[in-house]
N, C-alpha and C positions, 0 to 999 in steps of 0.2 A: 693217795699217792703223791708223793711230792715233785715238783715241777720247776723247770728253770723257762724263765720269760726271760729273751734275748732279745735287746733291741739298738739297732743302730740308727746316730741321726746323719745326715748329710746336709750339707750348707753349706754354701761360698761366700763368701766374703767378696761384695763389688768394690774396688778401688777405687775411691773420688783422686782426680788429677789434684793439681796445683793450682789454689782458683784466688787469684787478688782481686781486691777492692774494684779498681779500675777494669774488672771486668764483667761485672755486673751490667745486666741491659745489653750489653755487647757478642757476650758468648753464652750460649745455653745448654752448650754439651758438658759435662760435671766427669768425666769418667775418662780412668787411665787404661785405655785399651793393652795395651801391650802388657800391663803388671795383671790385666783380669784373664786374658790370655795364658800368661805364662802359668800363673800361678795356677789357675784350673789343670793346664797341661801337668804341672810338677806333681800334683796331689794326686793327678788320675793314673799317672803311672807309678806312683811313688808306693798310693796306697787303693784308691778305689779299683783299681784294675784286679791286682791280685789276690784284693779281699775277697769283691764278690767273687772271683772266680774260685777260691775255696769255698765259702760260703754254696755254692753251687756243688763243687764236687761232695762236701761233707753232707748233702739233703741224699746225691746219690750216693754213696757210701754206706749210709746208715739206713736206706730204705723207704726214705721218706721219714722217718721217726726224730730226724733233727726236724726243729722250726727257727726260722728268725722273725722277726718284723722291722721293719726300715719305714724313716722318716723321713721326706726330702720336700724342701723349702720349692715354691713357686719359681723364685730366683735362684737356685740352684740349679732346678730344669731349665733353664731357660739357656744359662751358661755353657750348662752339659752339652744341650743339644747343639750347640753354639761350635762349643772348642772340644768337647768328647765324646762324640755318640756312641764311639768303643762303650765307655761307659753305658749307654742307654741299653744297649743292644744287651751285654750283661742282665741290667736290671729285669728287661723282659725275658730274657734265660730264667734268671729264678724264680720269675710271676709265674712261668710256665709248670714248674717243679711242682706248684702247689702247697709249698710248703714257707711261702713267703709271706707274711699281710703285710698289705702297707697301711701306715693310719695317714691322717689329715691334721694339717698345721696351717696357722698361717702365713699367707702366699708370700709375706715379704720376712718373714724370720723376724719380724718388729716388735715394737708395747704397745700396740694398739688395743690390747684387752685393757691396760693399765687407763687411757686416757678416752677414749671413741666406742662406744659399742656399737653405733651403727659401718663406721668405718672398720671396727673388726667383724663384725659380723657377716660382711659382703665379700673378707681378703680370704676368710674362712669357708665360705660356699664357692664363690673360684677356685678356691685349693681341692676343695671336696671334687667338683666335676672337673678338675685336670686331673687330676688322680684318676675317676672313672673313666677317661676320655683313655686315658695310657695306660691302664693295667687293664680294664676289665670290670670293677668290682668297686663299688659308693663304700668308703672307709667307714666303720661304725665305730672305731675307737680315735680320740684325741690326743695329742698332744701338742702343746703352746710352746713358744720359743722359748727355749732354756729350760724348760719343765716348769713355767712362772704357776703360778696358781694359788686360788684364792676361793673363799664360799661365793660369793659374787659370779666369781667366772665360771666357775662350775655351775653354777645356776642359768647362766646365759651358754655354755655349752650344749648344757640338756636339751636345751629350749631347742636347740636347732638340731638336735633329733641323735645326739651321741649317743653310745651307751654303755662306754666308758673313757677314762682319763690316765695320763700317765703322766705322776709326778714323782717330788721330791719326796724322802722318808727323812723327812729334816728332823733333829732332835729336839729342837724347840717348840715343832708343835707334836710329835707323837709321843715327847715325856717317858715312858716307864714301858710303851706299847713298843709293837714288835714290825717293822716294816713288811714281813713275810705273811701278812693276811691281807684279806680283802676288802677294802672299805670303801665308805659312800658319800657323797657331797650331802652335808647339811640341810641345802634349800632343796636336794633335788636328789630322793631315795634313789629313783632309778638310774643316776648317773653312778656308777661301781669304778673305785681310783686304785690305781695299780701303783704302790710307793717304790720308788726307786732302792735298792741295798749299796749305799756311798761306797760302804770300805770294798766290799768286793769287787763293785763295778770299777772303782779309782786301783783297788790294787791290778785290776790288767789295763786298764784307760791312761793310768798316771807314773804306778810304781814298779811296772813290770821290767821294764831295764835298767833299774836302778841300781848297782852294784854295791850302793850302800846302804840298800834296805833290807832290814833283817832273814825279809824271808827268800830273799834272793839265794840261786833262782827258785823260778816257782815255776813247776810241772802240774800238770795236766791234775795227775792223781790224788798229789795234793790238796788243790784245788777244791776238787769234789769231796773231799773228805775232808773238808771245810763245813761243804755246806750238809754233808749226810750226820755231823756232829750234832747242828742245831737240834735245838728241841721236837719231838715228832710231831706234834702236835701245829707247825708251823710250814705251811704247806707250798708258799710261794715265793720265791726266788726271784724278786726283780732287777736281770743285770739290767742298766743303761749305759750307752756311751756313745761317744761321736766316732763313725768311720773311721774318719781321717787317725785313730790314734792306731789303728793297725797300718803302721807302714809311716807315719810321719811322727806321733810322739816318740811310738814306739818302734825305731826301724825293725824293717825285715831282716835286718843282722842279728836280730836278738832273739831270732826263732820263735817271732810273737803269733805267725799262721800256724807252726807245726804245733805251737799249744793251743790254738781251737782245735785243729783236727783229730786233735785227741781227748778234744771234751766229750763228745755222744756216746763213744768207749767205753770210759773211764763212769760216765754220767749210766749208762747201763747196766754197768756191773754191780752198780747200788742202789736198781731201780729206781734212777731219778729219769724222769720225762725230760722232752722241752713243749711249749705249746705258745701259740702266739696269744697275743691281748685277748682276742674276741673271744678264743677257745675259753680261758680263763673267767672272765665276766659273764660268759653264757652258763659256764656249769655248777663254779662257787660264788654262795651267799656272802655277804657282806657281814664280818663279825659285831660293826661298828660304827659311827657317823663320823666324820674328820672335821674338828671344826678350829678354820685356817681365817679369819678375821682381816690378817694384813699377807697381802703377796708373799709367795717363799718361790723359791728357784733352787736350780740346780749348782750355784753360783760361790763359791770362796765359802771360807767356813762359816759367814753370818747365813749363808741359805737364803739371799733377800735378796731385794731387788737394786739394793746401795753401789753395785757395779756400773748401772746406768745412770741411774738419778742420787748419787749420795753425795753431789757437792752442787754447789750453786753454777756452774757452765755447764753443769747436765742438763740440770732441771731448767733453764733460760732457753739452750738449743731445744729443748723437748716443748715444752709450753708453747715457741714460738713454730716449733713445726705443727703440733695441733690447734693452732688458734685459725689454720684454713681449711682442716678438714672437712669442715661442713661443704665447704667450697668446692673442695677435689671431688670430694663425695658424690656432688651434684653433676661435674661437670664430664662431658663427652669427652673431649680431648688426649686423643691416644698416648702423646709424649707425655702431657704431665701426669697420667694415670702413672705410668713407667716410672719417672721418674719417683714419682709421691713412693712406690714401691720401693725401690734404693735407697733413697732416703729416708725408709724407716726401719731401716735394718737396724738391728740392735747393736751391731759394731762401731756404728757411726758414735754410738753415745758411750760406747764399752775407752775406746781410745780419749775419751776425755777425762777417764779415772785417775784420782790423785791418792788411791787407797794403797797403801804397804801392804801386798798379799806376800812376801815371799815369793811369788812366783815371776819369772820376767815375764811381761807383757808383750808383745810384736805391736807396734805403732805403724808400724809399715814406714810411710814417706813422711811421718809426724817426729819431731823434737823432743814435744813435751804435752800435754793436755793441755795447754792452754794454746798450743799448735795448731793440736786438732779441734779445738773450737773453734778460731778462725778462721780455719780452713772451711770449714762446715757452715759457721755460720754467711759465710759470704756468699754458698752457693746457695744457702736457702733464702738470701734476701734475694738473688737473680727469681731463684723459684716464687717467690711471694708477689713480686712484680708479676712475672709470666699469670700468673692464678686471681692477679686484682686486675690484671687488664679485662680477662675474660666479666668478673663480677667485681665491681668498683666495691672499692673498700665502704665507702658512704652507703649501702645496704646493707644493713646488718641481714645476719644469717637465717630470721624470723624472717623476712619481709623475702629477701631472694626465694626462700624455700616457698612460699605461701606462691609468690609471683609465679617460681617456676611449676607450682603444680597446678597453676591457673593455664598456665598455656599446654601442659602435659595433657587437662582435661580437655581441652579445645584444640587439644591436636586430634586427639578420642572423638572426638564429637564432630569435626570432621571426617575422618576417617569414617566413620558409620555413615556420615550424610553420603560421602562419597560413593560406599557401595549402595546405597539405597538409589540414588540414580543411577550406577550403572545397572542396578536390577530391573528398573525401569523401560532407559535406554534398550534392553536386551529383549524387555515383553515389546516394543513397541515396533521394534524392526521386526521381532518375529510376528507380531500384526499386520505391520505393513504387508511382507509377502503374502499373506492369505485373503490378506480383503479384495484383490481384483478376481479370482475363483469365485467369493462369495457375490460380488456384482454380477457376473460372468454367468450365473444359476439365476438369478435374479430377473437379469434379462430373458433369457431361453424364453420362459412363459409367453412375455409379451411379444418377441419376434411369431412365436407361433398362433396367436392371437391376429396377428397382423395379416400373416398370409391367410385367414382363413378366414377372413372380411375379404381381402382383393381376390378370392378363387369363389366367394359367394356371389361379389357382385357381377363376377365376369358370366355366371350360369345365369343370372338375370337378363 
């Protein structure tokens, strides 16, 4: 039976303030409250309010037999709970439905797969138990910021106990193959990747208000007899898209909820399902192994990862933000944990692109790309100081890491001597109380010894 996989991502974009030279060492707050603010408020009503709230009424409408699955960034929840919890309160409405999965991303929407595996792999298990801490349920499917993906990363996802992935159905690397099956990471059979369907998911993400695209408009019915055309033999339907494009790309003028509401319908009448990631990866096999060599994404028509890192102010800001990870990685300190998050959002590097997509870019409080590398880089030379004071640049990363696992083992080793004398301390006072009883017994004898010498000699 053939199946449609819905999935939406959520992310916020943190706004960095205005940050000069001269204010390095001096100011260490990086961040435009009033633009994170607003901006969260205009999306949440614009578009995340009324979505999930259809999304909600279409699971009860159709009986439960709609599904979705939603993605949402660490730094997105944090925002939400911040300036929307309308929002939040939604979200757990339709964890309740049953009819929701949420998967696991990570925590800061960053490239940390591309450059850190230890640093991704720790933003990645935060995201996994915030996720169970707020819904209920440890995510068993993946997906990485922008749908980035690689044999490599699929290898390092498995590792940390996924069981499946949801990427790009790029043409460059599926060739002549069909996005609508079910395939498996190279290093790691048991990892099962769910490929994204570009034109369908882009024709309601991108092209669905468009008065000058051919197929405008585009109804519900259509739609599905889109996808009930494909080949039978071809069993899986993977929409992706970002939230925000119900109600911001695509306003709610353009009737873009009444045409969900009439997918499960429409998706019924020609015995099309919908089912979330896990349902999918638990019941079909894998026709095939996907073998993806260099990064792809969900990203402009090269499908790569050239959006962040394709000119020389990308890759400078990038290199110089991972040259302390080892650093962050290590250290306790609440704010720059925070911060290191922020600043690895992938918007930070997205605003420095000098690529002609056709598409206007939002730069937000930025000029030009070489704006926002300035901008950026000034706040991470503040951040670099903040992170060398803690560990002086003159230890390299070998030598801190080794040091600090020498004190971590002698914090341990402590720690245990520690209880071992309180366990001590606890038999000894309870000794003390019992040993004046055991004198106590001790004596008796000899007092009665005693009187029965002076009542001898007194019969004398």
């Amino acid at each position: 039976m053939r199946t449609i996989c819905l999935y939406f991502e959520i992310h916020q974009i943190i706004h960095l303030k205005r940050y000069r030279f001269f204010d390095i060492g001096t100011d260490h707050y990086y961040y435009d409250d009033y633009a994170n603010e607003t901006g969260m408020n205009e999306v949440a009503e614009r578009s995340y309010i009324p979505a999930l709230s259809t999304l909600i009424e279409m699971v009860k409408n159709s009986g439960g037999a709609f599904k979705v699955a939603l993605s949402i960034s660490g730094v997105a929840l944090e925002q939400l709970e911040i300036h929307a919890p309308a929002v939040i309160d939604l979200l757990h409405q339709l964890n309740d439905t049953g009819c929701c999965e949420f998967l696991c991303e990570p925590y800061s929407h960053g490239l940390s797969s591309l450059a850190n595996e230890d640093c991704f792999r720790e933003e990645v298990l935060r995201q996994r138990d915030k996720m169970k801490q707020m819904f209920g349920k440890e995510p068993k499917v993946f997906r990485n910021s922008s749908l980035i993906y690689s044999d490599e990363i699929g290898g390092l996802v498995a590792s940390m106990g996924f069981k499946g992935m949801l990427t790009e159905g790029a043409k460059h690397v599926l060739g002549w193959k069909s996005p609508h099956y079910v395939y498996h990471c190279n290093q790691a059979p048991s990892l099962k990747l769910l490929l994204r369907d570009f034109k369908l998911s882009d024709d309601i993400g991108l092209r669905f208000s468009n008065s000058e695209w051919p197929e405008y408009p585009l109804f519900a019915d259509k739609y599905i007899n889109w996808i009930d055309a494909l080949p039978q033999e071809e069993q899986v339907i993977n929409i992706f898209m970002e939230l925000s494009a119900l109600g911001m790309a695509q306003p709610l003028s353009s009737n873009i909820l009444e045409f969900l509401k009439a997918l499960p319908e429409c998706a019924k009448s020609k015995g099309i399902t919908f089912s979330t990631p896990t349902e999918i990866v638990s019941k079909l096999k894998s026709v095939s192994q996907l073998d993806v060599p260099y990064p792809m994404s969900w990203v402009d028509e090269e499908r790569d990862t050239s959006s962040w890192l394709g000119n020389i102010l990308q890759r400078e800001a990038f290199n110089k933000l991972y040259s302390v990870a080892e650093r962050v990685h290590l250290c306790d300190d609440r704010r720059i944990k925070q911060d290191w998050d922020y600043l690895q959002a992938s918007n930070n590097f997205r605003f420095m692109t000098t690529k002609n997509t056709g598409i206007w870019l939002n730069r937000g409080i930025y000029d030009s790309p070489y704006d926002a590398f300035t901008n950026y880089m000034n706040i991470l030379g503040d951040f670099i100081k903040r992170v060398d004071s803690l560990y002086p640049v003159d230890v390299d990363n070998e030598e801190l890491n080794s040091l600090l696992t020498t004190i971590k083992n002698q914090g341990e080793e402590i720690a245990e001597l520690q209880k071992e004398v309180t366990k001590w301390q606890a038999k000894a006072e309870k000794g003390a109380v019992k040993a004046p009883k055991k004198v106590a017994a001790k004596k008796e004898p000899v007092a009665k010894a005693t009187r029965k010498k002076a009542t001898a000699k007194k019969e004398e």
